[in-house]
TORPA-4810 file (N, C-alpha, C, O; in nm, 3 decimals):
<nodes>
NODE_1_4.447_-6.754_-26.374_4.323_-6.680_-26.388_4.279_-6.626_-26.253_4.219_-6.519_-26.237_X
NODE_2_4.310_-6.699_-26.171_4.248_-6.688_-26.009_4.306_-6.521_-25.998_4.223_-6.431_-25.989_X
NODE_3_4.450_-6.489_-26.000_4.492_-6.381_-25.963_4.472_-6.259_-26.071_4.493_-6.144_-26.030_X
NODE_4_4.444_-6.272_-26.164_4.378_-6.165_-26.270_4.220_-6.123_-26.219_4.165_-6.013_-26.218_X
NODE_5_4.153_-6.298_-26.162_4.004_-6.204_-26.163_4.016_-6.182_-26.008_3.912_-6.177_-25.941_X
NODE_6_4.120_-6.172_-25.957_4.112_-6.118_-25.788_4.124_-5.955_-25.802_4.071_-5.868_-25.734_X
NODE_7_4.208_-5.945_-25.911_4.286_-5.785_-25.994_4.186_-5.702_-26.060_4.201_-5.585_-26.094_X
NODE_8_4.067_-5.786_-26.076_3.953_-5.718_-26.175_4.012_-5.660_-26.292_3.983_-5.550_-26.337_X
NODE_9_4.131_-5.773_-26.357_4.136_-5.780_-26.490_4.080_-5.839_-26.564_4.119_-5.943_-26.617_X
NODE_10_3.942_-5.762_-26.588_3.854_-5.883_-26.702_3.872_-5.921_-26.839_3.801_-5.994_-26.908_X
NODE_11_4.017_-5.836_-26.882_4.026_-5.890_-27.015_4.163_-6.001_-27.033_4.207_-6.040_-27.141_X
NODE_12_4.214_-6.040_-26.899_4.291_-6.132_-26.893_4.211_-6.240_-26.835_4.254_-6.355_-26.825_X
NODE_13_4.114_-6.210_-26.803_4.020_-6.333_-26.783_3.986_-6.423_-26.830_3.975_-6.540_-26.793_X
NODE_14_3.951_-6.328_-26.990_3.871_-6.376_-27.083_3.967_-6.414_-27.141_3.933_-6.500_-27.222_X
NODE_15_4.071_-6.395_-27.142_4.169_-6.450_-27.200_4.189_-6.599_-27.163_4.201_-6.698_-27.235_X
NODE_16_4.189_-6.586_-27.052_4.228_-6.759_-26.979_4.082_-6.836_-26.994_4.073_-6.958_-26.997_X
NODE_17_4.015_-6.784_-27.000_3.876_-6.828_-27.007_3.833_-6.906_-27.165_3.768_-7.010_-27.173_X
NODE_18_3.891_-6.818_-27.294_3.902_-6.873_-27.430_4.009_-6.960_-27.403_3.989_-7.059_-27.474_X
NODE_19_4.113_-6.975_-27.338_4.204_-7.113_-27.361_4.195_-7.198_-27.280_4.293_-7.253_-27.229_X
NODE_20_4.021_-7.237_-27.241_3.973_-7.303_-27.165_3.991_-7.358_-27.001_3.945_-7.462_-26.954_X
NODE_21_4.072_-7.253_-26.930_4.079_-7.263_-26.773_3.898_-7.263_-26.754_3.796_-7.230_-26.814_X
NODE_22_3.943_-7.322_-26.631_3.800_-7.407_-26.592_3.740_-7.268_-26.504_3.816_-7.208_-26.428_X
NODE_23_3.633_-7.235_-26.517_3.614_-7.122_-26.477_3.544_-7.102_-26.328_3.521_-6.998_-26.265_X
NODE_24_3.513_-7.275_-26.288_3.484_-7.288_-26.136_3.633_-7.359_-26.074_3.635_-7.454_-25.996_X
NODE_25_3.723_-7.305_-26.116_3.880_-7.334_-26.081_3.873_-7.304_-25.897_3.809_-7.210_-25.848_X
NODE_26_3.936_-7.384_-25.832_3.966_-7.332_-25.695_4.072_-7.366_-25.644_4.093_-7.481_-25.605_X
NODE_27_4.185_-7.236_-25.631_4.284_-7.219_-25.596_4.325_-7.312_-25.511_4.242_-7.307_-25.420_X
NODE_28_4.428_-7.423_-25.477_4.467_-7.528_-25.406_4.540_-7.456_-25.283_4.538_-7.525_-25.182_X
NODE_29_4.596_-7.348_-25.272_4.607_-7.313_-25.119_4.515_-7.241_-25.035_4.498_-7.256_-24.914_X
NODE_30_4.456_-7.158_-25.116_4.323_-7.108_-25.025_4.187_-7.156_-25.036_4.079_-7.117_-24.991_X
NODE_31_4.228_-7.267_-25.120_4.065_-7.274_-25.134_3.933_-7.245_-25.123_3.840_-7.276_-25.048_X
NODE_32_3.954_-7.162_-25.235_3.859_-7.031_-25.263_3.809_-7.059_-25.403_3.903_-7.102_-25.469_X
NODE_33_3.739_-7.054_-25.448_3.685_-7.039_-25.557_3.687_-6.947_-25.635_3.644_-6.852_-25.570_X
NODE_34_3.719_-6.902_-25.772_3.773_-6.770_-25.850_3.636_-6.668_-25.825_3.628_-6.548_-25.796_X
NODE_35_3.535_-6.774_-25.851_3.400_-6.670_-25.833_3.347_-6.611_-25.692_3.255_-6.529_-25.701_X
NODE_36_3.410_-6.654_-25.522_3.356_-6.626_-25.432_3.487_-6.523_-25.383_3.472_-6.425_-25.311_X
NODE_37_3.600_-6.566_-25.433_3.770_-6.455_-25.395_3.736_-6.376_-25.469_3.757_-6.269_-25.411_X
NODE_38_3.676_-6.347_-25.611_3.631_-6.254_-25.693_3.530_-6.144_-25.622_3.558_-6.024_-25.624_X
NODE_39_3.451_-6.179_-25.579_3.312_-6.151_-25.487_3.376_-6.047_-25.417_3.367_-5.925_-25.434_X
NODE_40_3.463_-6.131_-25.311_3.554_-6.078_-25.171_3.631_-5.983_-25.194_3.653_-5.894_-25.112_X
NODE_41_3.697_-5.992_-25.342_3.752_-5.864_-25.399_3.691_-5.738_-25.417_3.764_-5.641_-25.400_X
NODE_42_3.571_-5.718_-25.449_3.498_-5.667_-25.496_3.508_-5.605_-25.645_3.491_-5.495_-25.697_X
NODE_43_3.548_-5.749_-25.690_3.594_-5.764_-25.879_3.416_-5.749_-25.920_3.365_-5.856_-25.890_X
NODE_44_3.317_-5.659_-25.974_3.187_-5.698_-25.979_3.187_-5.711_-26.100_3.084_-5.767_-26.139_X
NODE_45_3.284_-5.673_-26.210_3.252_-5.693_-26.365_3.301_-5.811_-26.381_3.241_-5.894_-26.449_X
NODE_46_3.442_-5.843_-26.310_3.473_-5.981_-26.368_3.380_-6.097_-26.255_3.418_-6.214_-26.262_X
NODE_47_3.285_-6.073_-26.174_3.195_-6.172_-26.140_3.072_-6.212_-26.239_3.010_-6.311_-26.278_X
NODE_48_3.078_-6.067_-26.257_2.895_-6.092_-26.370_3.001_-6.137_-26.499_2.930_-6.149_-26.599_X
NODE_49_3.115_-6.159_-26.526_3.188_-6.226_-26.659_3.192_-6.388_-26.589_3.125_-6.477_-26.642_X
NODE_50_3.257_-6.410_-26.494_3.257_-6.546_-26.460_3.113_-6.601_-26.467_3.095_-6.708_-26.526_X
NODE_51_2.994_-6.526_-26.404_2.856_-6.650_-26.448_2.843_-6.617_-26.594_2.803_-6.716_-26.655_X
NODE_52_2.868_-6.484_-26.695_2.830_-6.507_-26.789_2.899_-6.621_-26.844_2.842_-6.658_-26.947_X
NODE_53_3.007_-6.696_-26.814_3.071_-6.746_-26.890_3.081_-6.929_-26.799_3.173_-7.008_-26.817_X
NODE_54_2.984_-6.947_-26.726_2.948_-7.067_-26.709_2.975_-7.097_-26.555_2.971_-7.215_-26.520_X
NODE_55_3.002_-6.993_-26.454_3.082_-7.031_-26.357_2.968_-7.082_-26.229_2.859_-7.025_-26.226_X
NODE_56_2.986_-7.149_-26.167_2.817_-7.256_-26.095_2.803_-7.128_-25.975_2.898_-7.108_-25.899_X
NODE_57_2.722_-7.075_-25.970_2.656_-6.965_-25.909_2.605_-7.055_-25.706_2.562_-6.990_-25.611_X
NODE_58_2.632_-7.205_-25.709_2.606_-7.254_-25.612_2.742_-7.317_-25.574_2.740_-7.418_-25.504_X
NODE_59_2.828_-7.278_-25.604_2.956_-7.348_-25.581_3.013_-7.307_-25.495_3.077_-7.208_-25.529_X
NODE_60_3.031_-7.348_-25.332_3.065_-7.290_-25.207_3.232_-7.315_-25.217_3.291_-7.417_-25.256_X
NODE_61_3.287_-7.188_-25.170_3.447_-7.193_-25.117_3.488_-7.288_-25.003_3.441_-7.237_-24.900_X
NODE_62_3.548_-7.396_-24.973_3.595_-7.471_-24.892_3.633_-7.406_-24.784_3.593_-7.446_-24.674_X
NODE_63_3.742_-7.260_-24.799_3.804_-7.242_-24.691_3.730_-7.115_-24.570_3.758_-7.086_-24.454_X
NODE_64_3.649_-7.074_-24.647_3.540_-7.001_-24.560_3.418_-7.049_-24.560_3.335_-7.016_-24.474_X
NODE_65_3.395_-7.131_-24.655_3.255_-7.211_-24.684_3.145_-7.120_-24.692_3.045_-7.153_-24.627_X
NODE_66_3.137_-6.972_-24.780_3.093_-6.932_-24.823_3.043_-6.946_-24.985_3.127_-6.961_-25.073_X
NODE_67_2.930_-6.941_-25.008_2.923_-6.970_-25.152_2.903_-6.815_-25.195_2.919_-6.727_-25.110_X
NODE_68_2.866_-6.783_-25.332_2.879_-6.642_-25.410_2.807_-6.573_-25.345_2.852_-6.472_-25.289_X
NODE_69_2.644_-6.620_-25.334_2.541_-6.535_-25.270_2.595_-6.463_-25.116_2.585_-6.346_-25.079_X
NODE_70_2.662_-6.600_-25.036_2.677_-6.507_-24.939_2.790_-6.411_-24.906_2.806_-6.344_-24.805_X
NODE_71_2.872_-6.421_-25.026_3.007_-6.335_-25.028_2.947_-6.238_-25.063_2.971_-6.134_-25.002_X
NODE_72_2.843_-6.236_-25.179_2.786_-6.082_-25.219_2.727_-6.015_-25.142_2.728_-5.893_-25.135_X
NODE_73_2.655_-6.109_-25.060_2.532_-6.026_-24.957_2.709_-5.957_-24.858_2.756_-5.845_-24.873_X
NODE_74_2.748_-6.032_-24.798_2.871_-5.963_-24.715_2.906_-5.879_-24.752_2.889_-5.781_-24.679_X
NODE_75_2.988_-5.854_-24.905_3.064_-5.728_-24.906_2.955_-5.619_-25.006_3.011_-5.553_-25.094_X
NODE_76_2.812_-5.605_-24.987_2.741_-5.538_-25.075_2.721_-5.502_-25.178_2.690_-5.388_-25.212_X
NODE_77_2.740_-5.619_-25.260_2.760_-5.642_-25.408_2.569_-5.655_-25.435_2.493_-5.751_-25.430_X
NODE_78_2.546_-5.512_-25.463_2.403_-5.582_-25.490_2.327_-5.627_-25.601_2.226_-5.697_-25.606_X
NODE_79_2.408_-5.566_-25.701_2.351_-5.628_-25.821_2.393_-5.795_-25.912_2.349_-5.842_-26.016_X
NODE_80_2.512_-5.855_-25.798_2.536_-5.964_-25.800_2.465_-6.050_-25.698_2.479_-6.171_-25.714_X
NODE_81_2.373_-5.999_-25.573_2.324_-6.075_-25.498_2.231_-6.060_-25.639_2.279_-6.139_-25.721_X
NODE_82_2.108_-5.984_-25.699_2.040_-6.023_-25.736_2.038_-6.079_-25.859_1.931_-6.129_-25.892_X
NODE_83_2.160_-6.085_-25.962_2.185_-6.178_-26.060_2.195_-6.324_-25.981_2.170_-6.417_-26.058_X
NODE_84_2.214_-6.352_-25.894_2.212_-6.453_-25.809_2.098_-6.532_-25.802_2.063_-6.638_-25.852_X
NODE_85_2.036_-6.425_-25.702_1.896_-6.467_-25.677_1.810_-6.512_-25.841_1.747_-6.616_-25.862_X
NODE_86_1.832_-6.407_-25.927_1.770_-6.470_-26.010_1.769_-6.637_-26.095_1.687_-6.691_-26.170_X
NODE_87_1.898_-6.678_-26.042_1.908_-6.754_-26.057_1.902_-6.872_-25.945_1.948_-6.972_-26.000_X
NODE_88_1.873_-6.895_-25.837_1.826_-6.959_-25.786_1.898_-6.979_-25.660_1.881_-7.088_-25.606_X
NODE_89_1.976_-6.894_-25.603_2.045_-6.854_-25.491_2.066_-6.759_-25.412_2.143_-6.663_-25.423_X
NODE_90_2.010_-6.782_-25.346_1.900_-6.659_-25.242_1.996_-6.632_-25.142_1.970_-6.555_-25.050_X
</nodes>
């Protein structure tokens, strides 16, 4: 799943996503998180699909130790900083 939603293939997403891959999955060599490498991609449909679909909006990447908010604020994702914010990550 990690490399589909890096691809901003959101319908192979959802694919892995109905056969229950964990959707705060984090890649074991980069340790990255699907939702903050997603971000960094600038995947913005398959980000607003990963929180629609349960993904922890506070869940920081290990290997840059960035969490979503501040990957969005970085690469000017603005309507994901403020689906963010609305949810409680500023």
């Amino acid at each position: 799943m990690f490399g589909a939603a890096v691809k901003g293939d959101a319908e192979l997403v959802r694919f892995y996503l109905d056969q229950g891959v964990d959707v705060d999955y984090s890649h074991p060599e980069f340790q990255e998180t699907t939702l903050v490498a997603t971000i960094l991609a600038g995947q913005e449909e398959v980000a607003h699909l990963l929180l629609d679909r349960g993904a922890d909006p506070g869940l920081e990447s290990l290997a840059d130790r960035l969490t979503p908010a501040h990957a969005a604020r970085q690469v000017g994702m603005s309507s994901v900083t403020t689906r963010l914010a609305s949810l409680g990550q500023a």
